[in-house]
C-alpha positions in Angstrom: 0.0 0.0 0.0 1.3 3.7 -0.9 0.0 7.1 -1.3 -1.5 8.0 -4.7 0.0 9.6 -6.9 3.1 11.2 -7.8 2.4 14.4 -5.6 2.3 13.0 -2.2 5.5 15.2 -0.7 4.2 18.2 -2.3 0.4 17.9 -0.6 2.5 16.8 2.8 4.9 20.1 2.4 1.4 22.2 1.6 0.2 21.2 5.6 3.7 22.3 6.6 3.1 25.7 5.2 -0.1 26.1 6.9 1.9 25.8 10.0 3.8 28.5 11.9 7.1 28.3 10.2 9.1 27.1 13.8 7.0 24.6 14.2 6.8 23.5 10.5 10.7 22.8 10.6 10.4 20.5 13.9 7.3 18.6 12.2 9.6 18.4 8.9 12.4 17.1 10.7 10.9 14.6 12.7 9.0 12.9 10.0 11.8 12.0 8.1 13.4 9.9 10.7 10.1 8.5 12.3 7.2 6.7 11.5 4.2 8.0 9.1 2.9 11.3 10.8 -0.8 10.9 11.8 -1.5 14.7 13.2 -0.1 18.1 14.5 -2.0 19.4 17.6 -1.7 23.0 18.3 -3.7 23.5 22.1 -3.2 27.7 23.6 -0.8 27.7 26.1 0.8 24.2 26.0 3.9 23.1 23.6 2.8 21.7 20.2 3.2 17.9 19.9 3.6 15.3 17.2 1.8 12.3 16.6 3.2 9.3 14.7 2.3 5.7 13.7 4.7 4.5 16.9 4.5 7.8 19.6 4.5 10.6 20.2 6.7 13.9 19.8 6.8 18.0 21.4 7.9 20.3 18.5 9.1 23.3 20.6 9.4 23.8 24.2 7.7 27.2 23.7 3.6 27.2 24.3 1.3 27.7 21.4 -0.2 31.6 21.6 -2.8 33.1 19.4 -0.3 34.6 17.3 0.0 30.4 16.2 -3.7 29.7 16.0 -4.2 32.7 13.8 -1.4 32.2 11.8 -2.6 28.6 11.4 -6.5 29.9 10.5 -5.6 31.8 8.0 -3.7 29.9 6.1 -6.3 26.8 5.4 -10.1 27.2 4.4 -12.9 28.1 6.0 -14.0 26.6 9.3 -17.9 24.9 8.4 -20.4 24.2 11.3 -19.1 21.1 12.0 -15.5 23.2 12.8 -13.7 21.3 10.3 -11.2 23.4 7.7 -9.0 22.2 5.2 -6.6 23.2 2.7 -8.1 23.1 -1.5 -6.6 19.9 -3.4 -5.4 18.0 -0.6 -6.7 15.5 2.3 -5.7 17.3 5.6 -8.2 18.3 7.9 -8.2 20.7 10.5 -10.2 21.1 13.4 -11.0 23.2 15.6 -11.5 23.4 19.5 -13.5 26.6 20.7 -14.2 28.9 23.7 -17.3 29.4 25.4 -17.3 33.2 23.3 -16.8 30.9 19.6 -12.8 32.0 19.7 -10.5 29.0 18.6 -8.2 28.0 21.5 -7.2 24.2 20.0 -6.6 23.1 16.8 -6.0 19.9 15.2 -4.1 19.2 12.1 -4.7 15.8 10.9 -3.0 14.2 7.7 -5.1 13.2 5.0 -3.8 10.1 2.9 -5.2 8.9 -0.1 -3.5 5.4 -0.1 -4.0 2.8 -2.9 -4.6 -1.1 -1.8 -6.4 -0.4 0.9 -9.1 -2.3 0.2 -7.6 -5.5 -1.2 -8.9 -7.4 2.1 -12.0 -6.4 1.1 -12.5 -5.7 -2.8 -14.2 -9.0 -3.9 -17.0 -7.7 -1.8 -16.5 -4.1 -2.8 -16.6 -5.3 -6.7 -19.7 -7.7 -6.1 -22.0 -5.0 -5.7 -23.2 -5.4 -1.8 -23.8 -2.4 0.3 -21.6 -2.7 2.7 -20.7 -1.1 6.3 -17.7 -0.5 7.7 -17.2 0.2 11.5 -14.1 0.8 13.7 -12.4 3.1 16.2 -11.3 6.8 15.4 -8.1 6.8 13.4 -8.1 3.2 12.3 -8.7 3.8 8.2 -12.6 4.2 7.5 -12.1 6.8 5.2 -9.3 6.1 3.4 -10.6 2.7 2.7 -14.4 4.3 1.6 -12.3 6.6 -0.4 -10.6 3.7 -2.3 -13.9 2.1 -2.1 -14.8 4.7 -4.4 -11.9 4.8 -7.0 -11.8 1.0 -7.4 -15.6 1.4 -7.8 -16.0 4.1 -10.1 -12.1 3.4 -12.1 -11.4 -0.1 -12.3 -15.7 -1.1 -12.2 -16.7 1.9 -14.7 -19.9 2.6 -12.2 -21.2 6.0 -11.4 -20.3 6.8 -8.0 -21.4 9.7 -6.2 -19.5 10.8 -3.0 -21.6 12.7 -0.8 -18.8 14.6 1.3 -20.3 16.1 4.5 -16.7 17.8 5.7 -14.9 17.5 2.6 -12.8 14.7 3.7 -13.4 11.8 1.6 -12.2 14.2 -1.3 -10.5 17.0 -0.1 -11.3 20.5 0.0 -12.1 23.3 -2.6 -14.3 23.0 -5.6 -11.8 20.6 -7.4 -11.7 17.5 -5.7 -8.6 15.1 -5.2 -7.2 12.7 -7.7 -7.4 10.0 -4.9 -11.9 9.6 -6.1 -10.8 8.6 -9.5 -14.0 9.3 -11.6 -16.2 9.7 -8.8 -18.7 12.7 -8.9 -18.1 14.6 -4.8 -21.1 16.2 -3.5 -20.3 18.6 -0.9 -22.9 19.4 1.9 -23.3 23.5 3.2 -24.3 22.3 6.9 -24.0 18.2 8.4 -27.3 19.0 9.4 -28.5 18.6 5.5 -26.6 15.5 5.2 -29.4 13.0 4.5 -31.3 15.8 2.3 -28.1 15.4 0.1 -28.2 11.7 0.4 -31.7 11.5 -1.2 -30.8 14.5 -3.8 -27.6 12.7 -5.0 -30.0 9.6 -5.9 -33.3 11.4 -7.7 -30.8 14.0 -9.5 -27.9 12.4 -10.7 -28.6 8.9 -11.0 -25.6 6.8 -9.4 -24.6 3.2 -9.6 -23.5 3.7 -6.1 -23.3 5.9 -3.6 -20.5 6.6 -0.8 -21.0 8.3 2.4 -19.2 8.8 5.9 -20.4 9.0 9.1 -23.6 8.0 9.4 -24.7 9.2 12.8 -28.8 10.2 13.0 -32.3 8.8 12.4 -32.7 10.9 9.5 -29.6 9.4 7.6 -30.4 6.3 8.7 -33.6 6.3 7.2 -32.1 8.2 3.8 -30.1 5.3 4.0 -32.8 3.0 3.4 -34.4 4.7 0.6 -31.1 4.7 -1.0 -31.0 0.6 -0.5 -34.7 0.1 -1.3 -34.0 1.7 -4.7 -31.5 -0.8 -6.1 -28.3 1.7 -5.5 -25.4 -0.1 -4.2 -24.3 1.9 -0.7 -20.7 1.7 0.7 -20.8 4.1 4.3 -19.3 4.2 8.1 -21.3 4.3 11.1 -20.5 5.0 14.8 -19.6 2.1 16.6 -16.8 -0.4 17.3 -18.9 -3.4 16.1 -21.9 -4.8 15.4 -23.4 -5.0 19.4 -22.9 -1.4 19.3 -25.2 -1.0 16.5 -28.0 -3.5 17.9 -28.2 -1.2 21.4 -28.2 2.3 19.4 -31.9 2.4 19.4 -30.8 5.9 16.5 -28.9 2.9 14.0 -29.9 -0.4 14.7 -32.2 0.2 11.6 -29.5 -0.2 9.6 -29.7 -3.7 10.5 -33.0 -4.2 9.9 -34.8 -2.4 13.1 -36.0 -4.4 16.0 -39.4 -4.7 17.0 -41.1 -6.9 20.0 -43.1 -9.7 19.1 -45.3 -12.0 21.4 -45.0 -15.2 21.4 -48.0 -18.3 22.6 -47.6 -20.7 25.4 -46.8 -23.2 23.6 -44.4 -21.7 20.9 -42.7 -20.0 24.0 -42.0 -23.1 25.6 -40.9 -25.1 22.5 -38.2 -21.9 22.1 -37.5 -21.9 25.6 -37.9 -18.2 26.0 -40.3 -15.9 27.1 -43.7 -15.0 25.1 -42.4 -11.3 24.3 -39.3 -11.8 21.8 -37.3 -9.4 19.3 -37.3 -10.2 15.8 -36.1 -8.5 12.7 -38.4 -5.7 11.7 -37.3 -5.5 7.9 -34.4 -6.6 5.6 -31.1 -4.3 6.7 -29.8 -1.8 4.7 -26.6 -3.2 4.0 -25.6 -7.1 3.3 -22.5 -6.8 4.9 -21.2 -4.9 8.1 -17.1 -5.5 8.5 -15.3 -4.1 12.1 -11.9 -2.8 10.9 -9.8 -4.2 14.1 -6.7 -3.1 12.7 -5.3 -1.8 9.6 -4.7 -5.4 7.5 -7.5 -7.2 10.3 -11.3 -7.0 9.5 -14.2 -9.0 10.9 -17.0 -10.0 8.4 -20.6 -10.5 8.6 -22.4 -11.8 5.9 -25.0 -11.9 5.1 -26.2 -9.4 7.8 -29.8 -10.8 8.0 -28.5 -13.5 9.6 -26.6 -12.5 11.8 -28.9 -10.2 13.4 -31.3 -12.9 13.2 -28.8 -15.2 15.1 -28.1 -11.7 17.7 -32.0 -10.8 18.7 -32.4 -15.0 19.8 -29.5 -15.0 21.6 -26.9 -16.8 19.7 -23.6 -15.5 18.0 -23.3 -16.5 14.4 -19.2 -16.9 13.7 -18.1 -14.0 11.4 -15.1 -13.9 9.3 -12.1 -12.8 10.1 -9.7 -11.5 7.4 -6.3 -11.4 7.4 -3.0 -10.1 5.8 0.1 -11.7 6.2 3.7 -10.4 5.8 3.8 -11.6 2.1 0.8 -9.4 1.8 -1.2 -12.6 1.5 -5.6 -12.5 2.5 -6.2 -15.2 4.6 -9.3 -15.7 5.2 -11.2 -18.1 8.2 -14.4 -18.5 10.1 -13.5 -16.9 13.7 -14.1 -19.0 16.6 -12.5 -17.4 19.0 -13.5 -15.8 22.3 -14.0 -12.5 21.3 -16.0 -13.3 18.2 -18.3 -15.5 19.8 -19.0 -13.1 22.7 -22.6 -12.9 24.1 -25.0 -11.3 22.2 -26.8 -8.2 23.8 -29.8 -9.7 23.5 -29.6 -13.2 25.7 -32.9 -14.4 26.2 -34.3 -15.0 29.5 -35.4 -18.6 29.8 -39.6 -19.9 29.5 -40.6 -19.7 33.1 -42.2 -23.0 33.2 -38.6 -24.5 31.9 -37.7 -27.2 29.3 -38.8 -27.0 26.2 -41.8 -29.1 26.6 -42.8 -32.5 25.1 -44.0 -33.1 21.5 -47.8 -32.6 21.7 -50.2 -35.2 20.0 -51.9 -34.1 17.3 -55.8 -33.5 17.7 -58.9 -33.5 15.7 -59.8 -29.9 14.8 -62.7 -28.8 16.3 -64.1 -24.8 15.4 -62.4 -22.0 16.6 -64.0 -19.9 18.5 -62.5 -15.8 18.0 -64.3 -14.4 21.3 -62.9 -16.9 23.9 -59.7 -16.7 22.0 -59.1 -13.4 22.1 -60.5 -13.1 26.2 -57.6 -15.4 26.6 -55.2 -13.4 25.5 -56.2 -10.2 27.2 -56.2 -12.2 30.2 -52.2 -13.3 30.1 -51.5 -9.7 28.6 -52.5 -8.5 31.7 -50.6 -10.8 33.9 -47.8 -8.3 33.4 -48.6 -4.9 34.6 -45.7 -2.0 34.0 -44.4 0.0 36.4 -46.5 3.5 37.8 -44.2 6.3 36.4 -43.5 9.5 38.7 -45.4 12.4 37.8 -43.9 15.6 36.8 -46.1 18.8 37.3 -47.2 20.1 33.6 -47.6 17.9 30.1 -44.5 16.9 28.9 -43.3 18.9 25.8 -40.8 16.4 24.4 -40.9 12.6 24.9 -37.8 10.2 23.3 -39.4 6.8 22.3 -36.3 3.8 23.3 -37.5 0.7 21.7 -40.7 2.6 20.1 -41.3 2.9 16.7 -40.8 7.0 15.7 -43.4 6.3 13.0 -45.7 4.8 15.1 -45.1 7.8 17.6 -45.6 10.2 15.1 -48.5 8.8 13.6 -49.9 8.9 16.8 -49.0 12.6 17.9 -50.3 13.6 14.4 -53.7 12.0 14.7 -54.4 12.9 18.1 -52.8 16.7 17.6 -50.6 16.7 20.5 -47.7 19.6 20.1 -44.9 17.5 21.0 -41.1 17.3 19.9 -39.5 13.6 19.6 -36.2 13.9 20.9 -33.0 11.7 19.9 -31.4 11.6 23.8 -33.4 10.8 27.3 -31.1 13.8 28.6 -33.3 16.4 26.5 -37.1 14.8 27.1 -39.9 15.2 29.3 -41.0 11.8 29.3 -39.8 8.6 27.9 -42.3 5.6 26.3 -40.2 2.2 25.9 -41.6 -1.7 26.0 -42.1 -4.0 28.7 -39.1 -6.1 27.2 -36.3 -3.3 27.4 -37.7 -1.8 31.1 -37.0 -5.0 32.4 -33.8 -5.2 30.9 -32.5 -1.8 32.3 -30.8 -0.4 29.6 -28.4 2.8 30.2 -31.3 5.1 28.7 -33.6 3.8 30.8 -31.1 4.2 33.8 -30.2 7.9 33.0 -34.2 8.5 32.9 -34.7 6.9 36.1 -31.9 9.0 38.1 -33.2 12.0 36.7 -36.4 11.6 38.1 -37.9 11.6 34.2 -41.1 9.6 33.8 -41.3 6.3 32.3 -44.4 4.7 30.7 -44.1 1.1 29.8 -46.2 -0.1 26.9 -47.1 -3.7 26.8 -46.4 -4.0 22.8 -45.3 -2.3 19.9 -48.6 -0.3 18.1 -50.2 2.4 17.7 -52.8 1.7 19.2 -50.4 1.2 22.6 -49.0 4.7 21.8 -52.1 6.3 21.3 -53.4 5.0 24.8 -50.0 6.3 27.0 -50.8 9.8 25.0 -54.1 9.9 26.5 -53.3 8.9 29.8 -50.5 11.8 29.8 -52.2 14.8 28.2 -55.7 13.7 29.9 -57.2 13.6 26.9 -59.4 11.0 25.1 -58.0 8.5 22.6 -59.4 7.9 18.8 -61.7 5.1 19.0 -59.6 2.5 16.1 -61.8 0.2 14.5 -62.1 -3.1 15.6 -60.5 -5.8 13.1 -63.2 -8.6 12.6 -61.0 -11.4 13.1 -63.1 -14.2 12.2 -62.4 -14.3 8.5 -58.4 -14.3 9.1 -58.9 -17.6 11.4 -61.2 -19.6 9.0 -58.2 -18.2 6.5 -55.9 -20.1 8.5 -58.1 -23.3 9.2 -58.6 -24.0 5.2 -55.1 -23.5 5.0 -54.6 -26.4 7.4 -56.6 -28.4 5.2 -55.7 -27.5 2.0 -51.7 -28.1 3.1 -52.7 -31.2 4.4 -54.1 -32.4 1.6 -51.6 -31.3 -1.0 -48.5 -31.3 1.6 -47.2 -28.1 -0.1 -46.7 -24.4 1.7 -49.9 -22.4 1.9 -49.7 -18.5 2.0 -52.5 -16.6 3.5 -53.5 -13.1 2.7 -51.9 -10.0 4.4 -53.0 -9.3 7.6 -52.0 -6.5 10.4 -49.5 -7.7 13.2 -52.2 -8.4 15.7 -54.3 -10.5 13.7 -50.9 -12.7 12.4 -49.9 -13.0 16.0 -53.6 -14.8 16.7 -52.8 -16.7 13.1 -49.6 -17.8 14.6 -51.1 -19.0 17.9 -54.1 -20.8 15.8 -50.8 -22.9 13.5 -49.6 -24.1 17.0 -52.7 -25.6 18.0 -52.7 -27.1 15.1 -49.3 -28.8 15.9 -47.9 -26.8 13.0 -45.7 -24.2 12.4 -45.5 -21.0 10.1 -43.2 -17.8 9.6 -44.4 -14.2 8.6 -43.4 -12.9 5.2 -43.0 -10.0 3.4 -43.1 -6.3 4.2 -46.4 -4.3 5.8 -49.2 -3.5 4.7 -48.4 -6.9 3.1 -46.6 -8.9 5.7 -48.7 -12.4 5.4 -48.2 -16.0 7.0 -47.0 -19.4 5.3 -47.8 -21.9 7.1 -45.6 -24.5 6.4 -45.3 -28.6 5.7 -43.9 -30.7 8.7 -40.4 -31.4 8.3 -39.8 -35.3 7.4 
């Protein structure tokens, strides 16, 4: 792996001479006899240090003044919102530390590398066409390898890549952007609060192949994310996060992986998993089909596909990723990792069916007609065995509420019908009043910790809908919920009895028509009695069961 192109010395020298000429020399000096040099920090009233691939260095035993900081401001570009500067036609990036008055008293001069082979570890994946995610630690090589990601891409593959460059890192800074892109089209973005308006602009204006982005850090990306994925456009990003458990936990990103959503579960099913009726499954396909943790600079993990791995993650098991390798010879090697590490616990351990074991097989009965009324008193009966806990009471409505667990649509579906003026926040730290499910309450979560010492009220919601949503609301604000139709539910279960037969009499699948989450969950409960079993398919509105042949 080297630096691309011929020019690499003169980009280097170019961060030199954006440096107070003292300090410049020392730099210079140093990183001829040392290892690669990383960054130059510049903090008022301490000496200015070095920092290399294998330490650390001062530069001058006199402290930095503002004659430094100002010397050093205006010689690169202008600083953006997210106090990042950089210098036209090259990589570095420098950023800035402020004052409670907006006055630069830090600054940090990072060196920007466009480095070729990079990717190698990773470039049959890169080259196949999956969207992939890469996560790892500040400083470890996310965006040189998206930037090669995007050469290799758009050069050696011929696609039409767009770059949407939030802080003018990924290809450098002025109008003109760096050589290291290849053919790539950059996008720049005024403000990184307009970063997923870009996102969505870059795909209905200019048509891409594929599209590369960095840093994707809030709901609203997240979510441009998927739109991006759901229209066939191959998407190569970073997210914040060390690996993929960080992800599942980050109630902002885990629907990059698909979301998570609470489902509940029968008796019987419950026991034949050996978990407890409320369970979290998958609520969509992720946005990207494969998520690699860059451990180290020739070390990556792999998982693919992603599906099911988060499958394997929300019931408690660890699916072995891949780990790649590069040996001295420069060599991939390439294994499944069994190790320790790799095969930690997943976040999500399930806590075991109260009545134990996983119960015997269960003769199979003659059918007799289903009747919906007892069926569905039943169920309210066990929903209510569980009761949530009575949150405190703040004096006044709450004016912003942050939803852990909760699905923002459903919240603002909710807030919208029932015309409640209320802000959804991303943190607990900035809310009124938190709404989160019965599952993550009991497993007392950091958020729902920080809410709990701050003395911020907590309503617990037995499932997942809107019609749960709607009912906390109303409680809250005093006011009276929308009366939803009732779903006649007698239809959908002689649906699923003539399926019975008619499987049973051919032996093939049988799909059923698509059917609201409430009604499946009774479908699903019906297929049990039946000493049968079935999955959910598809996305809503037309999410449907199979109910499927016995196994031989």
């Amino acid at each position: 792996m080297m630096p691309y192109g011929s020019s690499w010395e003169e980009e280097l020298n170019l961060l030199f001479a954006a440096l107070p000429p003292r300090i410049a020399a020392a730099a210079q000096r140093l990183s001829q006899g040392r290892g690669d040099l990383l960054e130059v920090v510049l903090d008022l009233g301490r000496e200015p240090e070095a920092r290399f691939t294998d330490g650390e260095a001062i530069l001058d035993s006199a402290n930095i003044g503002n004659a430094e900081i100002d010397y050093v401001t205006e010689h690169v570009g202008l600083f953006g919102d997210d106090n990042r500067a950089g210098i036209e036609r090259t990589l570095h990036r420098i950023s800035a530390i402020r004052n409670r008055k907006g006055a630069i008293v830090g600054l940090t001069c990072r060196v920007g590398r466009a480095v070729t082979g990079t990717i190698d570890i990773i470039k049959d994946m890169v080259i196949s066409g999956q969207s992939i995610l890469l996560l790892g630690p500040p400083g470890i090589g996310k965006t040189t390898m998206l930037r090669e990601c995007a050469r290799v891409l758009s050069d050696e593959c011929g696609k039409r890549v767009v770059i949407v460059d939030t802080s003018n890192e990924i290809a450098g800074d002025g109008d003109i952007p760096h050589p290291g892109i290849g053919r790539s089209r950059r996008m720049q973005v005024r403000t990184p609060a307009l970063q997923h308006a870009v996102m969505i602009e870059a795909v209905e204006n200019h048509m891409p192949q594929c599209i590369v982005i960095d840093e994707i850090g809030t709901e609203l990306e997240a979510v441009a994310a998927r739109t991006i994925a759901e229209r066939g456009v191959q998407l190569v990003g970073t997210a914040h996060g060390s690996n993929i458990d960080s992800l599942l936990v980050n109630p902002t990103l885990n629907d990059l992986l698909g979301g998570i959503q609470t489902v509940t579960l029968s008796d019987d099913e419950a026991r034949r998993r050996g978990t407890q009726k409320s369970v979290l499954e998958r609520k969509s396909p992720p946005t990207f089909d494969v998520l690699i943790e860059i451990q180290e600079r020739d070390r990556v993990v792999v998982h693919a596909p992603l599906a099911e791995t988060v499958d394997e993650a929300l019931r408690g098991r660890v699916r072995p990723p891949q780990l790649r390798t590069r040996d001295d010879a420069g060599a991939i090697v390439s294994r499944v990792d069994t190790s320790a590490a790799a095969t930690r616990p997943s976040p999500f351990e399930p806590a075991p069916f109260p009545g134990g074991g996983r119960g015997g097989r269960r003769t199979r009965e003659r059918r007799r007609r289903f009747d919906v009324d007892e069926y569905i008193a039943g169920q309210q009966r066990r929903e209510r065995e569980w009761e949530p806990p009575a949150p405190t009471v703040r004096p006044g409505p709450p004016l912003s509420i942050f939803p852990y667990g909760v699905s923002r649509s459903y919240l603002e579906q909710s807030l919208r019908e029932m015309r409640l003026p209320v802000r959804i926040q991303h943190h607990v730290d900035d809310a009124d009043l938190v709404l989160t499910l019965k599952n993550y309450y009991r497993r007392h979560d950091s958020p729902v910790r920080a809410a709990e010492s701050s003395g911020i009220p907590i309503h617990v919601l037995r499932s997942n809908t809107v019609a749960q949503i709607k009912g906390a609301l109303a409680r809250v604000y005093g006011v009276d919920a929308p009366a939803d139709t009732p779903e006649d539910t007698e239809p959908a279960m002689q649906d699923v009895l003539e399926g019975i037969e008619q499987m049973q009499r051919t032996g093939n699948d049988v799909e059923l028509t698509p059917q609201n989450a409430y009604v499946r969950r009774l479908q699903h409960q019906l297929v049990e009695q039946n000493a049968l079993t079935a999955r959910s398919t598809g996305d809503e509105p037309n999410r449907r069961l199979v109910i499927l042949r016995p196994s031989e």
